[in-house]
C-alpha positions in Angstrom: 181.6 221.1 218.3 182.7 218.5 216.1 183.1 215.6 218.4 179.5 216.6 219.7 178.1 216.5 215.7 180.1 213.2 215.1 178.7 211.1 218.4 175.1 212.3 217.5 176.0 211.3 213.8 176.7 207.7 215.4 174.0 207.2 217.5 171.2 208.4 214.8 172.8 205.8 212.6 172.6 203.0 215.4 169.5 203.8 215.6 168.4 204.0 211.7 170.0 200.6 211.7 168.1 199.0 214.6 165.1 200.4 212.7 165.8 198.7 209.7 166.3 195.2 211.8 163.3 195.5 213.4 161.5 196.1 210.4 162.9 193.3 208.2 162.6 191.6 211.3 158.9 192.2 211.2 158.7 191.6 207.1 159.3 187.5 208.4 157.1 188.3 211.1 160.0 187.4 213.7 161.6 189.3 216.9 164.5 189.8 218.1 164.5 187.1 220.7 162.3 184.7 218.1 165.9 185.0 215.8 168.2 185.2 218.4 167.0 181.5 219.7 167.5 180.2 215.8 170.5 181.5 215.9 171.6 179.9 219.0 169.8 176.3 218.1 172.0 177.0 214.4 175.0 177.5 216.7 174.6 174.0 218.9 171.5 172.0 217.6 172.2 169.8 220.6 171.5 172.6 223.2 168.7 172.2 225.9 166.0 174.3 226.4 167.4 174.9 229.7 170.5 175.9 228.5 168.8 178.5 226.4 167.0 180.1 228.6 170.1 180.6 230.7 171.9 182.0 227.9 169.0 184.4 226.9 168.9 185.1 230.7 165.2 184.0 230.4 162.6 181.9 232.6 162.3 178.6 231.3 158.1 179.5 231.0 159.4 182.5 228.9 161.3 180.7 226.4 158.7 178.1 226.3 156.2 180.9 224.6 158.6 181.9 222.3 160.0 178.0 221.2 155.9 177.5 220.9 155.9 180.4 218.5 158.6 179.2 216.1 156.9 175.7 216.4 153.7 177.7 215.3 154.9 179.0 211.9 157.0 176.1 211.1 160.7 177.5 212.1 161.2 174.5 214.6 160.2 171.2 214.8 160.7 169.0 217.8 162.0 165.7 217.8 162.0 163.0 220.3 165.7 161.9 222.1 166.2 158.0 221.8 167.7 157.6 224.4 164.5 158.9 226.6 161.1 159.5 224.4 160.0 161.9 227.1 162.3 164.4 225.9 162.9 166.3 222.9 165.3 167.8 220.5 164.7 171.4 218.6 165.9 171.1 215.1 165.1 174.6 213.2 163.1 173.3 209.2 164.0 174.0 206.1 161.6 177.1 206.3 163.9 178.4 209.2 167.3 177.8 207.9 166.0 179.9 204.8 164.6 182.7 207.1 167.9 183.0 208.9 169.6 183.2 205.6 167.1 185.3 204.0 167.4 187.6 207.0 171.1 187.9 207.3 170.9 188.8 203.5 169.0 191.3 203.8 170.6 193.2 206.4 174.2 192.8 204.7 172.5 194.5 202.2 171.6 197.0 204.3 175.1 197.6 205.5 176.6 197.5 201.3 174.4 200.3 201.3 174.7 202.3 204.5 178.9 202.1 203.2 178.5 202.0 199.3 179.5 205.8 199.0 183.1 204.6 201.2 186.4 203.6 198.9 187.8 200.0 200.4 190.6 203.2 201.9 188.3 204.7 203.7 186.2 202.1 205.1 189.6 200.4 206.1 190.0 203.6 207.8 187.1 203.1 209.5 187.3 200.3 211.3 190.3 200.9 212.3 188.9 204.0 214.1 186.6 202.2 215.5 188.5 199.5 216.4 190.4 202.3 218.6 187.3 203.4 220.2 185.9 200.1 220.6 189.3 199.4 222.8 188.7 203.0 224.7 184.7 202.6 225.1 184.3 200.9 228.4 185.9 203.9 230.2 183.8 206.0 228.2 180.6 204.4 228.5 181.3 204.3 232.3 181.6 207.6 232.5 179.3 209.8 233.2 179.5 213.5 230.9 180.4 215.4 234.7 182.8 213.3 234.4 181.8 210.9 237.5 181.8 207.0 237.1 178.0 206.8 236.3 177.4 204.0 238.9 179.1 207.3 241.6 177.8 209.9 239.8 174.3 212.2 241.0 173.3 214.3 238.2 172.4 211.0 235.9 173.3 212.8 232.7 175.2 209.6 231.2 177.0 209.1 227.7 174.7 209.1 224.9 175.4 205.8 223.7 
């Protein structure tokens, strides 16, 4: 079945793809959630620790370890408020702002390559089919493959994805 061969297709290139994050992830000896709180201090360099951690949906203790870590190899650096000494401000170094770059880099080569056998026509093509299942995947994702909503449904067969 072709739509069976196609979502199996898409879920062994998610998952090729996540490998290759993790593992240029691991080449700047960095996580997921180490990257993901650069990228959110890049985002709004005046955002609280607090407010992190709520984003992240972490503990406060949890994100503490991880700020710790980037403080560790140099991707952070705190810096005392003015206003009240006791606190401080997370500004990512020179060493982090080029590991986010660096990073990003290599990933979008990643994807030039995953795509470099597609005409600009076809990978317009593309997106716009995904686009069109992006629109249709809640319901699908939701659904389990008897056909239940997964949250009703008994046999716990759910979508691949």
């Amino acid at each position: 079945m072709l739509e069976k061969d196609l979502a199996i297709y898409l879920r062994n290139t998610q998952e090729k793809l996540k490998e290759i994050m993790r593992g240029k992830l691991q080449d700047y000896d960095l996580s997921y959630r180490l990257i993901l709180i650069l990228s959110l201090i890049k985002e709004d360099p005046l955002t609280s620790q607090k407010e992190l951690a709520e984003k992240m949906k972490l503990t406060q203790g949890a994100l503490s370890v991880s700020i710790k870590e980037l403080l560790c190899k140099n991707m952070l650096e705190q810096i005392p408020l003015e206003e009240d000494k006791r606190y401080n401000r997370l500004k990512i170094t020179e060493l982090g702002h080029n590991t986010i770059k660096q990073c990003i880099e290599d990933i979008d080569a990643r994807y030039r390559i995953l795509f470099s056998n597609f005409t600009n026509e076809e990978l317009q093509d593309y997106d716009d089919i995904c686009t069109d299942y992006g629109n249709d995947h809640q319901c699908i994702l939701s659904t389990c493959i008897c056909g239940y909503n997964s949250s009703n449904c008994a046999c716990n067969v759910h979508c691949f994805i």
